[in-house]
N, C-alpha and C positions, 0 to 999 in steps of 0.2 A: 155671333149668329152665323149658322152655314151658310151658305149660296149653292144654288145649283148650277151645276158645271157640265157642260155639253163636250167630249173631248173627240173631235174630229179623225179618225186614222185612215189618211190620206195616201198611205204606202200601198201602189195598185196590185202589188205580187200575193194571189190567196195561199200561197201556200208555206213558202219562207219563210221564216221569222228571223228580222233585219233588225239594225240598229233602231229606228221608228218605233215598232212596237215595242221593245224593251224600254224605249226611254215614257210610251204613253204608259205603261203599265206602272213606270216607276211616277208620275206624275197622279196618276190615281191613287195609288197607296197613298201618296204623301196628303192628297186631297182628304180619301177618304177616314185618313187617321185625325186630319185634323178639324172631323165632322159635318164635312160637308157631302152633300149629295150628288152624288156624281154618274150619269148616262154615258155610253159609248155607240160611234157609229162607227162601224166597221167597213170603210169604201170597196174594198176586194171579193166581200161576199155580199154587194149588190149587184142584181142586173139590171140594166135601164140606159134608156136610147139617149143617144146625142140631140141636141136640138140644131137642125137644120137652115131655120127660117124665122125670121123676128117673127109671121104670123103667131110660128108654134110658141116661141114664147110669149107672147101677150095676149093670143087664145089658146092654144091646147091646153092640152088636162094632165098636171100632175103626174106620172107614171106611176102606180100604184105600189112599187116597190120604195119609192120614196115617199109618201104619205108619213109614216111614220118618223122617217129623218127630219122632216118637217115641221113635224108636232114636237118634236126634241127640242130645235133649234127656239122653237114659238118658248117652250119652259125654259129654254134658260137663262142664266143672268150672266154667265158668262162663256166665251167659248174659246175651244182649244183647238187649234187645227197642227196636224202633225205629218209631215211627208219629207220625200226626199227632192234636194235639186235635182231636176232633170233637166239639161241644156237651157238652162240657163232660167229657168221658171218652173211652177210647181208640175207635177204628173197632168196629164191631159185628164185622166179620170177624175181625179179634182177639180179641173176649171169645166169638167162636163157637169159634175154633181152640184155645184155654185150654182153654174145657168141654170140647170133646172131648177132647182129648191127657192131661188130668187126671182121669183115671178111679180109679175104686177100682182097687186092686190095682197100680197105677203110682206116683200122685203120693201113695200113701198106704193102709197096710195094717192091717186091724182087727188088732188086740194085747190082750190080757187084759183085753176085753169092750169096749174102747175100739177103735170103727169106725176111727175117725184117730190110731191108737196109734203106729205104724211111720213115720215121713216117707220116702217116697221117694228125695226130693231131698235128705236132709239131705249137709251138705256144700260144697254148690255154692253159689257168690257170684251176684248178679245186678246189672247194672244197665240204667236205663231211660232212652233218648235220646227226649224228646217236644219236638217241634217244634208252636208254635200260631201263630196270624194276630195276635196282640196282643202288646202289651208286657206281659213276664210279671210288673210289679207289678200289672196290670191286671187278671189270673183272679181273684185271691179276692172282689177286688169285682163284677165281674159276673158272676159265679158264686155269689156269697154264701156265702161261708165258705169260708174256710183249705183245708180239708178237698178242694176241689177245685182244689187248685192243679197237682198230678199225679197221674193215677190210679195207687195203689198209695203214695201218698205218707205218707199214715195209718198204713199197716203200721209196727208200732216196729222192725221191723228192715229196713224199707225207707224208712222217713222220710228219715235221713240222706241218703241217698244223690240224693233228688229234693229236696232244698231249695237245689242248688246253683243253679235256674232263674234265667238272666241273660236279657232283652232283647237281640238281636243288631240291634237298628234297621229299620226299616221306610224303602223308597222305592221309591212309584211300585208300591205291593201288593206288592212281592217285598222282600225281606230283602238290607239294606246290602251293598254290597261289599264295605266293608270289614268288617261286624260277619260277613258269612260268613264271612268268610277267616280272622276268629281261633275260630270256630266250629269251620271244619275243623280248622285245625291244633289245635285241646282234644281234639276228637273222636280224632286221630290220636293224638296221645300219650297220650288215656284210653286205646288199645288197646294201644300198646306198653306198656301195665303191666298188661296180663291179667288184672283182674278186682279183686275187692277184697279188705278182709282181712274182711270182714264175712260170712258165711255165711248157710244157713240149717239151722239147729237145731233140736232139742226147746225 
């Protein structure tokens, strides 16, 4: 049975077409060949304000350019978020698009006096395709510490999931031909298996 798949593309550059999107593109096919239903959110051709003030997030109002990213994320069963390392964590326009889209009363509803009582999302599997300019034995050390080898890596229910970071080779600044090619083809057949068994829960 398919799953619907919400595929995040996190790379802030509108106009380049970078390793990111090639490898979300190859991650769709492979999805959508193997019959599932699959959405895309396109971050670079959103516009939409930073949140400023815990006011603005626990009262303002949704930026109507996101509405719809919204309603994406509410459909799916599973989600795919795709960007590049940027000093040492994901793109700013990423962790802008989070805060917003995760507001009280969405990713999370107060319950018997507890603010973050309700999960929103519980349910839904995730995983994280991060692409960086180094060979990835090489984040913990110059990053100093473990802990930033993938943003989101620390989480115990998302660790697994980001320790499978391999080295694709480097030549000439751009990434192997051949280490892309088995890149995409991972990519593709991570998609035709529609998410994981791992959830997120109380």
């Amino acid at each position: 049975m398919g799953k619907r798949i919400l595929v995040i593309q996190g790379h802030p550059e509108p106009e380049a077409r970078r390793l990111c999107h090639v490898l979300a593109d190859h991650y769709v096919e492979g999805a959508q060949t193997a019959g599932h239903e699959v959405r895309r959110v396109e971050l670079a051709a959103l516009d939409f304000p930073l949140l400023r003030s815990q006011a603005d997030w626990e009262k303002g109002l949704l930026p109507a350019s996101l509405v719809q990213a919204q309603q994406d994320i509410a459909w799916a069963q599973h989600l795919v978020l795709v960007f590049p390392l940027w000093l040492g964590d994901m793109p700013a326009l990423l962790k802008g698009f989070l805060e917003q889209v995760a507001r009280p009363g969405f990713a999370f509803k107060a319950e018997g006096g507890n603010p973050f009582g309700r999960k929103g999302l519980k349910g839904r599997s995730a995983r994280i395709v991060c692409t960086m300019g180094m060979p990835a034995p090489a984040v913990p050390l110059l990053l100093h510490g473990a802990q930033h080898q993938v943003p989101g890596a620390q989480h115990p229910r998302l660790r697994r999931h980001c320790a499978g970071a391999r080295d694709l080779g480097r030549h000439g600044g751009e990434p192997g031909r051949r280490g892309r090619g088995e890149a995409l083809r991972q990519v593709e057949g991570v998609g035709a298996q529609g998410g994981l068994r791992a959830t997120f829960r109380d």
